[in-house]
SEBARO-710418 format. One line per field, with one value per residue (C-alpha): residue number from 1; z, y, x. Coordinates in steps of 0.2 Angstrom, whole numbers, plus 5000, padded with zeros to 4 digits. Each point is the difference from the previous one (the first is absolute). Layout:
! residues N
pos NUM;...
c3 Z;...
c2 Y;...
c1 X;...
END
This chain:
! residues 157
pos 1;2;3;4;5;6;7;8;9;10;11;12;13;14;15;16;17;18;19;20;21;22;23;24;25;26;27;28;29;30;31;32;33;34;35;36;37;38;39;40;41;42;43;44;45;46;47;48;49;50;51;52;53;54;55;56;57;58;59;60;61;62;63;64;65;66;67;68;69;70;71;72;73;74;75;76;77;78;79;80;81;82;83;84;85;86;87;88;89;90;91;92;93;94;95;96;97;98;99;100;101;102;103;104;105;106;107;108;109;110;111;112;113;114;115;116;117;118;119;120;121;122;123;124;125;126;127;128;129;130;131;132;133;134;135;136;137;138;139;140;141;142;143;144;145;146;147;148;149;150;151;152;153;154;155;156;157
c3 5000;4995;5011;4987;5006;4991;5007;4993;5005;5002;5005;5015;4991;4987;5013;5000;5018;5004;5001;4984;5002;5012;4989;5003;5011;4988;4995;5019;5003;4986;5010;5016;4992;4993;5016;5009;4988;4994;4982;4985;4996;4983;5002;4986;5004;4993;5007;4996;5009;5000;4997;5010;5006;4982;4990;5011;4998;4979;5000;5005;4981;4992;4996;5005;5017;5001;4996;5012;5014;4994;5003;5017;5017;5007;4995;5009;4996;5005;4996;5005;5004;4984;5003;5018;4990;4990;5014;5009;4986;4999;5018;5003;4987;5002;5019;4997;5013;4990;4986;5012;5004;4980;4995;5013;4994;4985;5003;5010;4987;4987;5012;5002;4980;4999;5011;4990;4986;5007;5005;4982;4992;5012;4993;5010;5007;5003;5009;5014;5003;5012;4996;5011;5000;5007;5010;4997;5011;5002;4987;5011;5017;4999;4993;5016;4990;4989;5014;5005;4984;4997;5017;4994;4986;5005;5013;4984;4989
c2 5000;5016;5017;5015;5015;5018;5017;5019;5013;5014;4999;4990;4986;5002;5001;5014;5008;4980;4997;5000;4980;4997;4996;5012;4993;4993;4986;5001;4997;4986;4991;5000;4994;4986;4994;5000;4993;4989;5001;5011;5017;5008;5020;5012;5018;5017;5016;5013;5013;5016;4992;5007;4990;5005;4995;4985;4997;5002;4984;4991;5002;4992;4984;4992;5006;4993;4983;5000;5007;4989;4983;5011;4991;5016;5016;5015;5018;5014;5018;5020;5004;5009;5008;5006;5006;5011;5006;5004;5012;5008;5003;5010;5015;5000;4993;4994;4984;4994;4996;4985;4994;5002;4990;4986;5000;4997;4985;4993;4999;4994;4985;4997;4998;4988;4989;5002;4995;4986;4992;5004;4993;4984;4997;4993;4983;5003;4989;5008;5013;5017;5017;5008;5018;5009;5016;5016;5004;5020;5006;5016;5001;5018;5004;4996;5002;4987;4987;5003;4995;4987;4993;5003;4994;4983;4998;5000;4988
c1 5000;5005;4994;4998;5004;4996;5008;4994;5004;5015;5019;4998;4992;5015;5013;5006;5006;5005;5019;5011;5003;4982;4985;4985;4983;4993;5015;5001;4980;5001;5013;4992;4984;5009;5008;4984;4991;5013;4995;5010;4994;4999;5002;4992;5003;4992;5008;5010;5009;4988;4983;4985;4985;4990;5015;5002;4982;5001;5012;4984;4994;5013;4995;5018;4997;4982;5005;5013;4986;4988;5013;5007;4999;5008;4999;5009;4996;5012;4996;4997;5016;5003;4983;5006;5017;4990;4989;5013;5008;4983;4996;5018;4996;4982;4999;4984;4997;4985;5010;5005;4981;4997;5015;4995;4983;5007;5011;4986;4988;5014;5004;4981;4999;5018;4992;4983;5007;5013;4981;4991;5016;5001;4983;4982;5008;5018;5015;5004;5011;5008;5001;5014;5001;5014;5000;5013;5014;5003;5015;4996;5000;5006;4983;4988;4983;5008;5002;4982;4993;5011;4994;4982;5003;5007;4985;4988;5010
END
């Protein structure tokens, strides 16, 4: 028996931030599923660098990806780090703190439509199968308004 496993999302699922010679989580997550479970696991990842949660979302229409979802016994979704990237850039010239509850809303409900359409590509009678969505860590802890909505944030997800 084989276990599928299908990654999305943005440069943590690519690895990047992980050591030059230390695979990223996802070669890591892979690893300690097969140990556990004692059966091999075949890895199919989509991310890049930069994505945000619509982009991330968008690779869910490429037919590719849906087969790979569709035969998934694990999926794993990271995302809205870019989003908060870009908030943050806004919120210091304009120091506007609702552009943080609007860009949360906004990865909220993109999340919400991922794993709609994870279930609408899996089908009416599917094997089963686990979603496992990762929260952000704070690149700002400088900013303290940042830290709140990453808290808030990570308490929805």
């Amino acid at each position: 028996m084989v276990l599928r496993y299908t990654a999305l999302g943005d440069s943590l699922t690519t690895g990047r931030g992980s050591g030059l010679f230390s695979p990223g989580f996802v070669q890591r997550f892979g690893d300690m599923m097969e140990a556990d479970l004692k059966t091999r696991t075949a890895i199919n990842i989509f991310a890049r660098s930069g994505l945000n949660t619509e982009e991330i979302l968008g690779l869910l229409s490429y037919p590719y990806v849906q087969k790979c979802i569709r035969d998934a016994d694990m999926i794993t979704i990271t995302g809205c780090g870019n989003d908060l990237i870009d908030s943050v850039l806004t919120y210091q010239t304009s120091k506007d703190e609702t552009i943080f509850s609007r860009v949360s809303a906004h990865c909220h409900e993109n999340f919400e439509k991922m794993i709609a359409k994870i279930a609408e590509i899996k089908g009416k009678k599917p094997s089963p199968y686990a979603i496992r969505v990762f929260n952000l860590y704070n690149p700002f802890p400088e900013i303290d308004i940042a830290g709140k909505w990453i808290t808030s944030f990570n308490s929805h997800l």
